[in-house]
C-alpha positions as CSV (number, residue, x, y, z in Angstrom):
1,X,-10.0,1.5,21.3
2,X,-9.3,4.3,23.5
3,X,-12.3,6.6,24.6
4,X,-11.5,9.8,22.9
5,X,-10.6,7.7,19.3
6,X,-12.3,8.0,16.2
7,X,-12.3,4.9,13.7
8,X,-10.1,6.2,11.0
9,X,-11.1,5.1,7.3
10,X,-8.3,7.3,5.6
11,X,-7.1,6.3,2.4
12,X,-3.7,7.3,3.8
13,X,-2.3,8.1,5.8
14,X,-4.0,5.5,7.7
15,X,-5.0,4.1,10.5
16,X,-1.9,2.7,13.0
17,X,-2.1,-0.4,15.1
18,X,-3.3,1.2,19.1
19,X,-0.6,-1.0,21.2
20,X,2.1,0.6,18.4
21,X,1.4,4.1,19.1
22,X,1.3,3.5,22.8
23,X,5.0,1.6,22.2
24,X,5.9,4.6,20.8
25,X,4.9,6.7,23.4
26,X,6.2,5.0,26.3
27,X,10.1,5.5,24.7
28,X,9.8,8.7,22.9
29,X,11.8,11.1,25.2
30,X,14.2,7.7,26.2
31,X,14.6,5.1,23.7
32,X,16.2,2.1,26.0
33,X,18.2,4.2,28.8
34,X,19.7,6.2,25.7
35,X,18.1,9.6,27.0
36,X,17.1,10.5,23.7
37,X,14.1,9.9,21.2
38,X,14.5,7.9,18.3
39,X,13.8,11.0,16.1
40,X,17.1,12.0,17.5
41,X,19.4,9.6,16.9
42,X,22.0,9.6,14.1
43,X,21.6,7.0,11.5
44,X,25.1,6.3,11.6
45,X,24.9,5.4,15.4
46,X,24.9,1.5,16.7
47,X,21.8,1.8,19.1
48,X,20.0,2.9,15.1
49,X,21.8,0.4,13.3
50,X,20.4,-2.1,15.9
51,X,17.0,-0.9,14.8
52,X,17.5,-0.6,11.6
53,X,18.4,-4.3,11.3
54,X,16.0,-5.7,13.3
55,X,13.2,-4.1,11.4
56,X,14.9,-5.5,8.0
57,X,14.7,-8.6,9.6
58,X,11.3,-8.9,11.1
59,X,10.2,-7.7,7.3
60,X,11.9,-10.6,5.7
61,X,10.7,-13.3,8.0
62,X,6.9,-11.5,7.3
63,X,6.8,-11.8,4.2
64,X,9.3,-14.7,3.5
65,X,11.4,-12.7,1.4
66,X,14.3,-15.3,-0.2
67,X,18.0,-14.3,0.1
68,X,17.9,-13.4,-3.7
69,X,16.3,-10.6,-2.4
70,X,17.5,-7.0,-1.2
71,X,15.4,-5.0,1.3
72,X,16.0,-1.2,0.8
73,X,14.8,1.7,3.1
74,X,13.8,4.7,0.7
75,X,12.5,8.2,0.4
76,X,10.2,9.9,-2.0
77,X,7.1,7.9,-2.3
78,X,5.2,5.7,-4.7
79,X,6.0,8.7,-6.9
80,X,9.8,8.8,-7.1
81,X,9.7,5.0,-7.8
82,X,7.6,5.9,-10.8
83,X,10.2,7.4,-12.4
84,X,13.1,5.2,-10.8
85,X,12.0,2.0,-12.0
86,X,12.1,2.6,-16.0
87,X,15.4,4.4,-14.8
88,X,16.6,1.2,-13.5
89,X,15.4,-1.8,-15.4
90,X,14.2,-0.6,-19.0
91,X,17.8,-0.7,-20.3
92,X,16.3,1.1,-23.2
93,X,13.7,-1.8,-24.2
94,X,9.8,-1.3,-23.8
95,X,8.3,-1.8,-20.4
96,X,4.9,-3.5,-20.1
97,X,2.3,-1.4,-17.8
98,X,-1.2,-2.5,-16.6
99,X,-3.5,0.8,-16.0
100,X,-6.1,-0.1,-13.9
101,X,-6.0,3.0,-11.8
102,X,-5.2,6.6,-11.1
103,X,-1.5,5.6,-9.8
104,X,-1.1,3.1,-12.2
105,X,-1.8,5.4,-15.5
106,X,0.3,7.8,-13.4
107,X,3.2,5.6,-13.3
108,X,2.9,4.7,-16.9
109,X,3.2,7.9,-18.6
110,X,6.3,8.8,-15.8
111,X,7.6,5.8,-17.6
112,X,7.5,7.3,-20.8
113,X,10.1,10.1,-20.2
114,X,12.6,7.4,-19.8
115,X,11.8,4.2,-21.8
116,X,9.0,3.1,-24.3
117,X,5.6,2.3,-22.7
118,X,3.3,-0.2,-23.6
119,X,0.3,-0.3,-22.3
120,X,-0.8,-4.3,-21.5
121,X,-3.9,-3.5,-20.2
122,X,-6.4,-0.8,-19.8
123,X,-9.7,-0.2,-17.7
124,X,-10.6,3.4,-18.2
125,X,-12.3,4.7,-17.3
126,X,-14.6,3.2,-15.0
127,X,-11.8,1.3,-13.6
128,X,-14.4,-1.1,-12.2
129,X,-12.5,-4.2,-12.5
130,X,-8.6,-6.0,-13.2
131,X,-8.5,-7.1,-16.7
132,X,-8.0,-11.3,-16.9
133,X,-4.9,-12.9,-18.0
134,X,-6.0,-13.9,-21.7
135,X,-6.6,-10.0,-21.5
136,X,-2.8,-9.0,-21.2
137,X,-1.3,-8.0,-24.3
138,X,2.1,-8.9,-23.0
139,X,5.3,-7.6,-25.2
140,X,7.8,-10.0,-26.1
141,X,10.6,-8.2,-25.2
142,X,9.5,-6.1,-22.4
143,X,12.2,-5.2,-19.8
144,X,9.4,-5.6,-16.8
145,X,5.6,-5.8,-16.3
146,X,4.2,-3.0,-14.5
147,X,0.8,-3.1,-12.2
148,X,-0.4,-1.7,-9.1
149,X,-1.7,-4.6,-6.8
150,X,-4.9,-2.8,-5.2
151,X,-6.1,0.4,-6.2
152,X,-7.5,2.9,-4.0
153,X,-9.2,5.4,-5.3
154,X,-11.6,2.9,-7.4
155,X,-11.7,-0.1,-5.0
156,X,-10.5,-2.8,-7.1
157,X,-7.8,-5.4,-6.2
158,X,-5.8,-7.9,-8.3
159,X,-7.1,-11.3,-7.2
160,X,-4.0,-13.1,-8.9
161,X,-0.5,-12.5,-10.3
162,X,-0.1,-12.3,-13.9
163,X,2.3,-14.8,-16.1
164,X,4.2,-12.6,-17.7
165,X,8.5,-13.3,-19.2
166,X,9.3,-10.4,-18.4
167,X,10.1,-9.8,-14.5
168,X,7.3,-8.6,-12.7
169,X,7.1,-4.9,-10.9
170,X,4.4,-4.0,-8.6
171,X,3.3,-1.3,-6.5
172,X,1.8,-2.9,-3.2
173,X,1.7,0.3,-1.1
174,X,-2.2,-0.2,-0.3
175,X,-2.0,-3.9,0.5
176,X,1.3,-5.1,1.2
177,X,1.6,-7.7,4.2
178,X,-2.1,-8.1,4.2
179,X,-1.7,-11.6,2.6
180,X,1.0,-13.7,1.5
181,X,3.0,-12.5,-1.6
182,X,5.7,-15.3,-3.2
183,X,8.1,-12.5,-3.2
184,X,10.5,-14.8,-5.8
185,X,7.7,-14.1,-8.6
186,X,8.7,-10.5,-8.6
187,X,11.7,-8.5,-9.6
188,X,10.3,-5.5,-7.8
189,X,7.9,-5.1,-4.9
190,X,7.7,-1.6,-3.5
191,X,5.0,0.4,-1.1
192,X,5.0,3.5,0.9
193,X,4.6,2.7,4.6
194,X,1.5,5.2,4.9
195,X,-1.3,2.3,5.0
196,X,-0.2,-0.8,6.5
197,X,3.6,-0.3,7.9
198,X,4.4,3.1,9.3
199,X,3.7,7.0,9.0
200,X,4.5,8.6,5.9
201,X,8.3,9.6,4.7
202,X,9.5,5.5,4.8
203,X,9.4,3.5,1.0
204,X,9.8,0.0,0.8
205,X,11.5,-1.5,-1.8
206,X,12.6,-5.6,-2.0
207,X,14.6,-5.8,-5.2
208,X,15.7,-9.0,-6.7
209,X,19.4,-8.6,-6.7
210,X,19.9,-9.6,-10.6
211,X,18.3,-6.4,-12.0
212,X,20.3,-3.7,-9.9
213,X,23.0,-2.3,-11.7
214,X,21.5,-1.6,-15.1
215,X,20.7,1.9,-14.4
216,X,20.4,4.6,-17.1
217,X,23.5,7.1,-17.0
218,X,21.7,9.9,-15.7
219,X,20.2,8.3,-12.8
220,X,20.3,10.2,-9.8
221,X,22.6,8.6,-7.1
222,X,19.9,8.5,-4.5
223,X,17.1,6.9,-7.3
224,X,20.2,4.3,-8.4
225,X,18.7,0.6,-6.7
226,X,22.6,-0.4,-7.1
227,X,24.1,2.2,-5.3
228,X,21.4,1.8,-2.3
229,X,22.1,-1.5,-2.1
230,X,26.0,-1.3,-1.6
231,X,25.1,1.7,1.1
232,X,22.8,-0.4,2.7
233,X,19.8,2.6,2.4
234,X,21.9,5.0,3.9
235,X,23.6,6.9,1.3
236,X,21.9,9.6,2.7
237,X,19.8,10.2,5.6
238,X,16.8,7.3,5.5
239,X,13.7,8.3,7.4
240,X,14.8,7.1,11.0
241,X,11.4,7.0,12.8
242,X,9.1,5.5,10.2
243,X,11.6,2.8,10.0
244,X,11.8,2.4,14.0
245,X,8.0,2.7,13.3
246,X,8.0,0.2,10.9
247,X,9.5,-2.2,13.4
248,X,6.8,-1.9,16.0
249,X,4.0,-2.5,13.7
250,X,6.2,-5.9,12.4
251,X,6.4,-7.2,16.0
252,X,2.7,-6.5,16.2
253,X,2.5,-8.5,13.1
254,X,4.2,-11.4,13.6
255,X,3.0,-11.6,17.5
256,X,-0.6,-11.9,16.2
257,X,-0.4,-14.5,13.5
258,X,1.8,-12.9,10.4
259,X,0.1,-12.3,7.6
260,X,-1.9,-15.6,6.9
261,X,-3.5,-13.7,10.5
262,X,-3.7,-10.7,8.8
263,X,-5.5,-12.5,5.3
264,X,-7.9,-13.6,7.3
265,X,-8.6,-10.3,8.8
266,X,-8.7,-8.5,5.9
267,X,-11.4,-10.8,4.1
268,X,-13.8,-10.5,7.3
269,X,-13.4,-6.8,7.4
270,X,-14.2,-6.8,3.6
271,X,-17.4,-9.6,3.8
272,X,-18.7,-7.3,7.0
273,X,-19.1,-4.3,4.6
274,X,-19.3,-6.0,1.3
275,X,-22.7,-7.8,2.7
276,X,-24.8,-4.2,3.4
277,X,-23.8,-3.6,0.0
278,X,-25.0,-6.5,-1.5
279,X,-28.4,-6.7,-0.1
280,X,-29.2,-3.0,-0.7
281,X,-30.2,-1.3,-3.6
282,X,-29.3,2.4,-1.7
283,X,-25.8,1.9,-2.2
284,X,-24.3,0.8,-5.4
285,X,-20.9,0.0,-4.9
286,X,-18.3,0.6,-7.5
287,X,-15.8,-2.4,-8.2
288,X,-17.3,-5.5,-9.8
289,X,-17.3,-8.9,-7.5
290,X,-14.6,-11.1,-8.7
291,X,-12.2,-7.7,-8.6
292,X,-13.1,-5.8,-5.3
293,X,-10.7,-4.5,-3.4
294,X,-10.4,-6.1,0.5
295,X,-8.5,-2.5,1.2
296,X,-10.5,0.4,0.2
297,X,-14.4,-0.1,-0.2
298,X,-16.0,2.6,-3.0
299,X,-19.3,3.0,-3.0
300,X,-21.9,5.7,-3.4
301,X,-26.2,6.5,-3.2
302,X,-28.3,8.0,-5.6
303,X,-27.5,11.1,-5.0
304,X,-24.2,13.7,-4.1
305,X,-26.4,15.2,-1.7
306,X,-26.7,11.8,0.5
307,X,-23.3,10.8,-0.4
308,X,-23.0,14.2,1.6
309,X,-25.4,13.6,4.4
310,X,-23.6,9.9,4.7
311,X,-20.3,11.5,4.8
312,X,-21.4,14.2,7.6
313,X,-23.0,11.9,10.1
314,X,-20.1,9.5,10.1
315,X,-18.1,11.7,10.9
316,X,-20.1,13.4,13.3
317,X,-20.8,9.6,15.1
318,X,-16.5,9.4,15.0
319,X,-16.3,7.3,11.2
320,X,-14.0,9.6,9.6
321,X,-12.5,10.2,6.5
322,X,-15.1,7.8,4.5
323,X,-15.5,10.8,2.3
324,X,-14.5,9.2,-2.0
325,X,-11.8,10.6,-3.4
326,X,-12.6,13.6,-5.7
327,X,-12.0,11.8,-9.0
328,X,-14.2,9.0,-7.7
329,X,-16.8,10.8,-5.5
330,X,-19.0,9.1,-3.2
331,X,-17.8,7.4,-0.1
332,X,-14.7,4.8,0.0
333,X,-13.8,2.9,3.4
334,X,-10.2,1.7,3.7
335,X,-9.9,-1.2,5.8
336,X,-6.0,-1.7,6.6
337,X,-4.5,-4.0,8.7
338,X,-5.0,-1.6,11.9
339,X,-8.7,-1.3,11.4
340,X,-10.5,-3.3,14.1
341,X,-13.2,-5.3,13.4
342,X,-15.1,-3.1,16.0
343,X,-14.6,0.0,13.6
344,X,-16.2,-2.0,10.8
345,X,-19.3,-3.0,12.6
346,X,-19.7,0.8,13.4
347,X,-18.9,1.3,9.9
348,X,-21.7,-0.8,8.8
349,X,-24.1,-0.4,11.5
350,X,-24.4,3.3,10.8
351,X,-24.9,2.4,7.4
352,X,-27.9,0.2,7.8
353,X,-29.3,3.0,9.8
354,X,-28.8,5.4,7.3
355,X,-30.4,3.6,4.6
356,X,-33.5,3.0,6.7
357,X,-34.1,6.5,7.2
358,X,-33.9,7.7,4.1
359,X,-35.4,5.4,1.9
């Protein structure tokens, strides 16, 4: 890490891979002899539809996405695909959702503006753990299975993907390419780029191919998966950078190992911090074992006021942003693909230290 850089444990958005920002720094003002900056370019242009390509590309071979598969560049957030999706693939029928978080229950009653919700599986309100499979009540007929793969406001993490009929939908924005996914299980995969891919603006969505084209009559053209597909993401302006963005964090990616690399990353990061917590009874962390999240580690004291004190001195010893989020409380560590294993031996360094001096 650079001298004057903190270790960032934002929630989002995140922490970004060093050797990408300095990538992106070296060809700001002149992107390959074109005298411009990629923030500059028109989408329309070749050098950008070069880029825009490759970085399609490079996200296909990460995760190993099958042919059956579209790859779309979107706008809007985790939040417009909340409503999109019911918009898209309920056809009218009841849609299956899994609440095991604040996004997810957020999701589910967007849903219900455009399609009857049933709810599969609950965990309120602790949301402390992901329910089992023999704990899905699972609709017949549902038009799609909704869940959100890791949760990160409460720190919990699906450990497996559910057996459902109906074609599978699932919000990955807080873990996607930190381990391999069998991308032809799901009808819908989407994340925003904010914690593992790029900066915020750029959505991900890989679509099997079958379900576009069932869109309700009043969807908007730019929330219509069919209509993206046939303009290739750019039936209006797509966020240019983020993409380009996007790119250099995939060539980072793939040069280091891919995401079997990246898996086994994540599960060090998560044992290095996991392990203070489980032989100390001044923390109490939040998910149950068996359900913790790898991604975002809650966990609080006895108290608000050292949850407080914690908070202060990490930041003042450059741990930022390990502040809980306000539903939650206490202190939550995201560990995304960028964090170095350097940051997390601060991280929990600075915990061991706290804890001995104010036992």
């Amino acid at each position: 890490m650079m001298a004057d850089r903190v270790y960032n444990f934002s929630a989002g958005p995140s922490v970004m891979p060093e050797e990408v920002l300095l990538e992106a720094q070296k060809n700001l003002l002149n992107y390959k002899g074109s005298g411009m900056s990629v923030m500059e370019m028109s989408h329309r242009s070749a050098m950008f539809a070069d880029i825009f390509a490759d970085t399609q590309e490079k996200l296909r071979k990460a995760l190993s996405v099958p042919d059956t598969h579209e790859i779309l560049f979107l706008q809007g957030g985790a939040t417009l695909q909340f409503a999109a999706i019911p918009m898209n693939l309920s056809c009218g029928k009841t849609a299956d959702y899994a609440v095991t978080g604040n996004f997810a229950n957020k999701a589910a009653k967007e849903a219900e503006k455009y399609c009857s919700v049933h709810i599969a599986a609950s965990t309120a309100p602790e949301h402390a753990r992901i329910p089992r499979q023999e704990e899905l009540s699972l609709s017949p007929d549902a038009a799609y299975f909704y869940y959100c793969a890791n949760n990160t406001i409460y720190g919990t993490e699906w450990q497996y993907v559910p057996e459902t009929k109906a074609p599978l939908v699932c919000d990955m924005s807080s873990d996607i390419l930190s381990r391999p996914v069998d991308v032809s299980r799901f009808g819908l995969i989407y994340a925003g780029a904010q914690k593992n891919m790029a900066p915020a603006g750029l959505t991900v969505v890989i679509i099997d191919k079958e379900l576009a084209g069932k869109e309700l009559p009043y969807t908007p053209q730019v929330m219509s998966y069919k209509m993206m597909i046939e303009a290739g993401s750019m039936l209006n302006t797509p966020p240019c950078w983020c993409i380009y963005m996007l790119g250099l964090t995939l060539d980072w990616l793939l040069a280091g190992g891919g995401v079997s690399w990246m898996e086994q990353l994540k599960k060090e990061r998560a044992k290095r911090v996991y392990d203070v917590l489980d032989n100390s009874s001044f923390y109490l962390p939040h998910a149950e074992p068996g359900s913790r999240s790898d991604m975002n580690v809650t966990f609080r004291t006895h108290s608000a006021e050292l949850d407080a004190a914690f908070v202060k001195e990490a930041a003042a010893r450059g741990l930022v942003n390990v502040k809980g989020h306000k539903i939650a409380g206490g202190m939550r560590a995201s560990l995304y693909n960028a964090m170095p294993l350097e940051g997390v031996d601060a991280l929990t360094d600075f915990m061991k230290e706290f804890e001995t001096r104010h036992v």
